[in-house]
C-alpha atoms as one frame of an Amber mdcrd trajectory, in Angstrom:
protein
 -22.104  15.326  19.609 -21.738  12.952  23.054 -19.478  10.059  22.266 -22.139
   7.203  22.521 -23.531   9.121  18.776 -19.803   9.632  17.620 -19.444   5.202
  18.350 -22.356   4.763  16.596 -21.135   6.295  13.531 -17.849   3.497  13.574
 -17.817   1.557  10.376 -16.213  -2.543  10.939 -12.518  -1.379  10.052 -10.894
  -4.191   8.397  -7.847  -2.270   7.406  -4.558  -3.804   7.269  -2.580  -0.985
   9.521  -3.272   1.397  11.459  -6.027  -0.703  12.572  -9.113  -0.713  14.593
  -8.259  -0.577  18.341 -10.230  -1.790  20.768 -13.493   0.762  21.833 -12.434
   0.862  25.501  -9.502   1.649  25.047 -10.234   4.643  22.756 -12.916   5.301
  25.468 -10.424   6.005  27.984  -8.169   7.700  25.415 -11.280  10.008  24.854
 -11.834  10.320  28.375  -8.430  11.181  29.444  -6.822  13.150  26.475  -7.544
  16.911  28.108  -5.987  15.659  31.287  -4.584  12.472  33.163  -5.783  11.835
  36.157  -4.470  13.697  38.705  -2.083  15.358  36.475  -3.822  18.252  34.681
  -1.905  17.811  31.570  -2.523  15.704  28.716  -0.443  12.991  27.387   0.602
  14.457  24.460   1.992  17.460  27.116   3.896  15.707  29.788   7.594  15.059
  30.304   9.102  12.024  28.933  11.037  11.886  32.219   8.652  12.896  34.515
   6.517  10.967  36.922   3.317  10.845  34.442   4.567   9.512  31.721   6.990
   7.334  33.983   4.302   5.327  35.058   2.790   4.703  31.721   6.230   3.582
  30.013   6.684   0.856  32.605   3.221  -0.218  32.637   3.615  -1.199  29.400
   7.201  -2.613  29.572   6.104  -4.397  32.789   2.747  -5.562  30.642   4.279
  -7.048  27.967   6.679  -8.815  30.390   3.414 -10.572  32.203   1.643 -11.148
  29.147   4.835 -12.682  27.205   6.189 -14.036  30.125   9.509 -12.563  29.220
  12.849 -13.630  30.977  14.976 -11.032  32.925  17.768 -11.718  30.210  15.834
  -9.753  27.847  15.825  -6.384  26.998  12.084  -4.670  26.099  12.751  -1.335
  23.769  10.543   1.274  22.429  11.978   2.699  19.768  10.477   4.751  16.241
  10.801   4.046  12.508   9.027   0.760  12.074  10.251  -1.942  10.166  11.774
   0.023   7.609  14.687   1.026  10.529  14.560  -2.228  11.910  15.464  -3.288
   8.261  18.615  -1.640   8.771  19.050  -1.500  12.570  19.932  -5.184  12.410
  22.607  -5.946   9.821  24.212  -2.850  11.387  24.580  -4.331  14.246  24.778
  -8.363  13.983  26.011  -9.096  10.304  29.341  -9.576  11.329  31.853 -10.051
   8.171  33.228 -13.543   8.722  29.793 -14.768   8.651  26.094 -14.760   6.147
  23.010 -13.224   7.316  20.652 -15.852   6.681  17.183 -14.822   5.568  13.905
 -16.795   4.896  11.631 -14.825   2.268   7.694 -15.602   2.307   6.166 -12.374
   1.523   6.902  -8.704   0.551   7.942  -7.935   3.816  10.766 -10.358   4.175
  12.116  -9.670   0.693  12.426  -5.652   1.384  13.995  -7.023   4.901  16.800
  -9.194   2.861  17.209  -6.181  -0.079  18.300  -4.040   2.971  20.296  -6.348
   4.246  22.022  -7.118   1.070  22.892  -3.217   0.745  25.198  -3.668   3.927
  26.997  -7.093   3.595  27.078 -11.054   3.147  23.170 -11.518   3.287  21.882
 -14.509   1.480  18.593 -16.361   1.056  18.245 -19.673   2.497  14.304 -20.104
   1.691  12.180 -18.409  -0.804   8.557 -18.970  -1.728   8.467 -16.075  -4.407
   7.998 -18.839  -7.568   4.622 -20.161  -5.465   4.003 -16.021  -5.426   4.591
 -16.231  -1.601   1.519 -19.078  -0.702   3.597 -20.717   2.231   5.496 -21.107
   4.320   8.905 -23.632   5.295   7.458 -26.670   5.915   8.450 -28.935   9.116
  11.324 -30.367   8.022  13.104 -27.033   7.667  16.101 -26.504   9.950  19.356
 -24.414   9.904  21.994 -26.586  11.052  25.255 -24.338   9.490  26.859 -22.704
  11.976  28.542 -19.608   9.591  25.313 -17.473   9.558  25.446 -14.187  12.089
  21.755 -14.851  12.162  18.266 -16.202  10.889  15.731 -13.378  10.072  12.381
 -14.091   9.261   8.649 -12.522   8.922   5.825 -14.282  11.303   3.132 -13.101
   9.497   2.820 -11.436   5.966   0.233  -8.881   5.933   0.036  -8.919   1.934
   0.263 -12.416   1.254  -1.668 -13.529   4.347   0.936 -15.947   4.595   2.128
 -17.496   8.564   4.032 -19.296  10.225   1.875 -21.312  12.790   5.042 -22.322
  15.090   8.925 -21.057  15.256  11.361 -22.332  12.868  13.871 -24.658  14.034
  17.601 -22.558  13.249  19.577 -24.475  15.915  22.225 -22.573  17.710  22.133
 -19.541  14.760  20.534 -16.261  16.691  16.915 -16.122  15.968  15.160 -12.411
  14.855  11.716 -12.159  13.530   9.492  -9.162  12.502   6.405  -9.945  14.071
   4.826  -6.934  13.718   1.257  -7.957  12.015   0.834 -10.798  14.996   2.254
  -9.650  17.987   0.171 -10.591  21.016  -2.025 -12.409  19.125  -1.122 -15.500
  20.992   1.879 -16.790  23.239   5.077 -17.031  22.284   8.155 -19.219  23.258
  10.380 -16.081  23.868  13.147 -17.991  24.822  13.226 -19.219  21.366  13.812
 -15.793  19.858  17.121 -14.105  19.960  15.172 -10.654  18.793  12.001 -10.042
  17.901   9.917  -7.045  17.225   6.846  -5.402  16.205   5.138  -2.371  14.954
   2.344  -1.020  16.992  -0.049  -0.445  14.721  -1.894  -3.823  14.041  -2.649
  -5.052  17.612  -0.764  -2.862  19.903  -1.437   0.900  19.548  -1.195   3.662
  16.947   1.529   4.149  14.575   5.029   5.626  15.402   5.932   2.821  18.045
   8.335  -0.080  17.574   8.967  -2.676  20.217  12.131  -4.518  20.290  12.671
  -7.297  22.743  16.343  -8.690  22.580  18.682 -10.779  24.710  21.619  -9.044
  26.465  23.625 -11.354  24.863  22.722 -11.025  21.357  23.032  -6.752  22.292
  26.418  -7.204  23.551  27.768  -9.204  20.614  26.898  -6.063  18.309  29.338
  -4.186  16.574  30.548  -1.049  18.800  30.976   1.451  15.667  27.372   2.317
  15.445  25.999   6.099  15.176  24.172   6.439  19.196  20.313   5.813  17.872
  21.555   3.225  15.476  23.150   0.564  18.272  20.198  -1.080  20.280  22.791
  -0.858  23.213  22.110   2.816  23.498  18.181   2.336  24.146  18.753  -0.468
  26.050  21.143   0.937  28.616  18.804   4.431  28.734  15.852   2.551  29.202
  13.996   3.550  26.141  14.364   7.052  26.790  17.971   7.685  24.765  15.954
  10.295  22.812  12.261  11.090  23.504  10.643   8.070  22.769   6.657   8.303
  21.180   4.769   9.076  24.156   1.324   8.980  23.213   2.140   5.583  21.718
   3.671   4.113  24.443   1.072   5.356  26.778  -1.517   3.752  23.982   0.094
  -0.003  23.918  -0.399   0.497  28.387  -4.224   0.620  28.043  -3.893  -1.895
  25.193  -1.716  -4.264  27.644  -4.504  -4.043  30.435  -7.253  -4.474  27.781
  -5.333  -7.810  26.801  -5.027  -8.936  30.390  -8.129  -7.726  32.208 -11.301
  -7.783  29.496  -9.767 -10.572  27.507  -7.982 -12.811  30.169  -4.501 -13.249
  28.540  -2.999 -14.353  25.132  -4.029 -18.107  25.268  -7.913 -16.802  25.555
  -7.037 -13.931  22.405  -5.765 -16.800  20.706  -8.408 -18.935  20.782 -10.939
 -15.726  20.131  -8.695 -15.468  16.714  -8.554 -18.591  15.933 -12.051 -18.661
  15.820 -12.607 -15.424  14.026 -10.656 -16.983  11.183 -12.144 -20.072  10.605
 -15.754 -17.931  10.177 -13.938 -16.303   7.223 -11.869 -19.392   5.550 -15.112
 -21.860   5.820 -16.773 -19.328   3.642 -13.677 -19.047   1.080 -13.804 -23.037
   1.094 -17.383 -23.548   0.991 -17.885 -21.063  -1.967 -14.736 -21.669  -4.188
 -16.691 -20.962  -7.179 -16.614 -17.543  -6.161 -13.611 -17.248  -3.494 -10.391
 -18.019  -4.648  -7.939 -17.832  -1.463  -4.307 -17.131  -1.667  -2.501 -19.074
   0.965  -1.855 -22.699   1.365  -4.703 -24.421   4.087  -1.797 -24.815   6.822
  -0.403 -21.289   6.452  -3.242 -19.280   6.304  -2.984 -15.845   8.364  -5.165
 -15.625  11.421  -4.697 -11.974  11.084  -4.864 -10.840   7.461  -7.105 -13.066
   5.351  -6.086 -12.977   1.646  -7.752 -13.886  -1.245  -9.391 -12.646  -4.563
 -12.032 -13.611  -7.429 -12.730 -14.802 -11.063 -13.284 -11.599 -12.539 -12.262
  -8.041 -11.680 -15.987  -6.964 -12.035 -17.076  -9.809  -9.400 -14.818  -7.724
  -7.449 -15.899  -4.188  -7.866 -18.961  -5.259  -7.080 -17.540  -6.634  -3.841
 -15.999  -4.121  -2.251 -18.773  -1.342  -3.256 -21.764  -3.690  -1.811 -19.179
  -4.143   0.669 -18.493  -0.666   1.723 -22.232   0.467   1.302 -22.900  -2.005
   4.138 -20.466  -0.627   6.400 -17.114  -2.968   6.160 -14.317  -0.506   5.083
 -10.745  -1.272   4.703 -10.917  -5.002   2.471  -9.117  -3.390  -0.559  -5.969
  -5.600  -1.190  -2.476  -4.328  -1.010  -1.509  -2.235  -3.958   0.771  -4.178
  -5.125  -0.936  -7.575  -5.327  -4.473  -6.543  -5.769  -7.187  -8.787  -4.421
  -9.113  -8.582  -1.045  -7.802  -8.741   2.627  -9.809  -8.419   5.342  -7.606
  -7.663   8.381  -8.755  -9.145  11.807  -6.256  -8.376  14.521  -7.071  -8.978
  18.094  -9.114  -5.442  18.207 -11.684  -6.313  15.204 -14.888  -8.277  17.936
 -16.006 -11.243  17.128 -19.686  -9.581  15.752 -17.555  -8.258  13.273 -16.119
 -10.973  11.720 -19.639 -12.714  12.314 -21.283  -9.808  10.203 -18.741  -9.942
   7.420 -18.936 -13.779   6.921 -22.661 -13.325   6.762 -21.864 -10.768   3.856
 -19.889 -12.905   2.188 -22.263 -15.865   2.101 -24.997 -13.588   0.999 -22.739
 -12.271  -1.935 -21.958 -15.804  -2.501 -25.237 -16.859  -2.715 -25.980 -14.608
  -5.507 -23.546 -14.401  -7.419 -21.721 -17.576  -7.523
């Protein structure tokens, strides 16, 4: 079967992670997967320290640098584990004991974040939308002014809640670290606002098995020096990524994903705008048809990326999803635990996509609202 019949037989994948990647890049993937060019070996083959895969690790650590316009006094890390480390990877190594971990919880994700935390010291929660079941967000006139706090954690974007924060909290001089792994690169960022922040790769940035960490010296050097090697950021930072072997094939991924960004889109302020307006298609259905739609977030927190919501009757849903996936949009089954719809747009899922499942939805609508 050539590849032009194998694209033809891709279904609109609206799932929440591992997502849809962008076709060109899974082109090239396709294209080069035997053997790199001028190489003769394939990716998943080549040293970690040799000249092949050299290239590819700095391309993307040189990337995300351009794209994020990224100070030198930042450290970019590849590292493995996903959140769940990252959970962990940061009390060990800035919850210091004289001092609170300060966490703000607006979705699943930042409540398993401050449970971890909690295991290892003096963690405490300074925001907490659980009793709206997670529908916002801290609104503007949140700030963190106490200086006792090690740091301020908190989750840009809630994949299950479809809960986000459209701008960076204000935490004063208290070290800033967010999980951003459901929006990263979906717009620009203020970097130099961030003490830490990281993401997984598998929403915008590549397959699973990748986690990028992107930290200030200074915040690295003020960790605690008792740490197991893989455990202390320190270690990565100082080896460049390559402390232990580091997820080739990923990193090698989130390089053709960093040129797709730069070249065929034309930067993160032109994605941005491209997802902004993916979104809206989807929310000015939920608000035109709220007979039928019933959305889950607050207007001004809505996710650009993971749009939440659910309907009157569990049967109105069946019906959904089934019609749904017999016309070719898979992956809009809610998380487990909350039930419910999500379709999941990262910067990957085109803009006919979004167009065709909008037109879906209005049709559905339309009959049976």
């Amino acid at each position: 079967m050539s590849q032009t019949e194998i694209a033809e037989q891709r279904v609109l994948n609206f799932s929440a992670g591992p997502a849809v990647l962008p076709e060109t890049v899974l082109r090239q993937i396709a294209e080069e997967m035997i053997a790199l060019p001028d190489v003769g070996s394939s990716i998943l083959e080549v040293s970690h320290r040799g000249k092949a895969f050299t290239k590819y690790i700095n391309a993307a650590r040189d990337g995300l640098r351009e794209l994020l316009s990224i100070p030198d006094e930042y450290e970019i890390m590849f590292l493995q584990g996903g959140s769940r480390l990252q959970f962990a990877m940061i009390p060990m190594n800035f919850m210091h004991e004289e001092k609170c971990a300060a966490y703000a919880v607006t979705g699943s994700w930042g409540k398993q974040a401050f449970q971890e935390a909690a295991k290892q010291g003096n963690a405490k929660t300074i925001w907490d939308g659980s009793e709206d079941h997670f529908t916002k967000t801290p609104n503007e006139s949140f700030q963190l002014t106490a200086e006792n706090y090690s740091y301020f954690y908190y989750v840009s974007n809630e994949t299950i809640q479809g809960v986000q924060f459209s701008s960076e909290p204000d935490c004063g001089d208290v070290p800033m670290i967010c999980d951003a792994s459901s929006d990263f690169l979906h717009k620009p960022l203020a970097i130099e606002k961030y003490d830490l922040i990281y993401a997984c790769a598998q929403k915008n940035a590549g397959p699973a098995g990748l986690t990028m960490v992107i930290a200030k010296r200074s915040l690295l050097q003020s960790g605690k020096s008792n740490l197991p090697g893989y455990l202390d950021y320190r270690s990565h930072a100082d080896n460049e990524s390559l402390f232990n072997t580091p997820p080739t094939f990923a990193i090698y991924v989130l390089s053709l994903i960093v040129d797709w960004l730069k070249n065929e889109i034309g930067g993160l302020e032109k994605m941005h705008l491209q997802n902004q307006k993916k979104a809206k298609m989807l929310y000015d259905v939920i608000d035109k048809y709220r007979s039928v739609y019933i959305g889950h977030a607050d207007p001004d927190c809505r996710s650009l990326m993971n749009i939440v919501f659910k309907f009157p009757s569990v049967e109105l849903q069946s019906r959904f999803l089934s019609d749904a996936e017999a016309a070719g949009f898979h992956g809009l089954a809610g998380h487990r635990s909350v039930g419910g719809i999500r379709a999941s747009i990262y910067n990957a899922m085109p803009v006919k996509g979004v167009e065709a499942l909008a037109e879906y939805m209005t049709d559905f609508a339309a009959e049976n609202g």
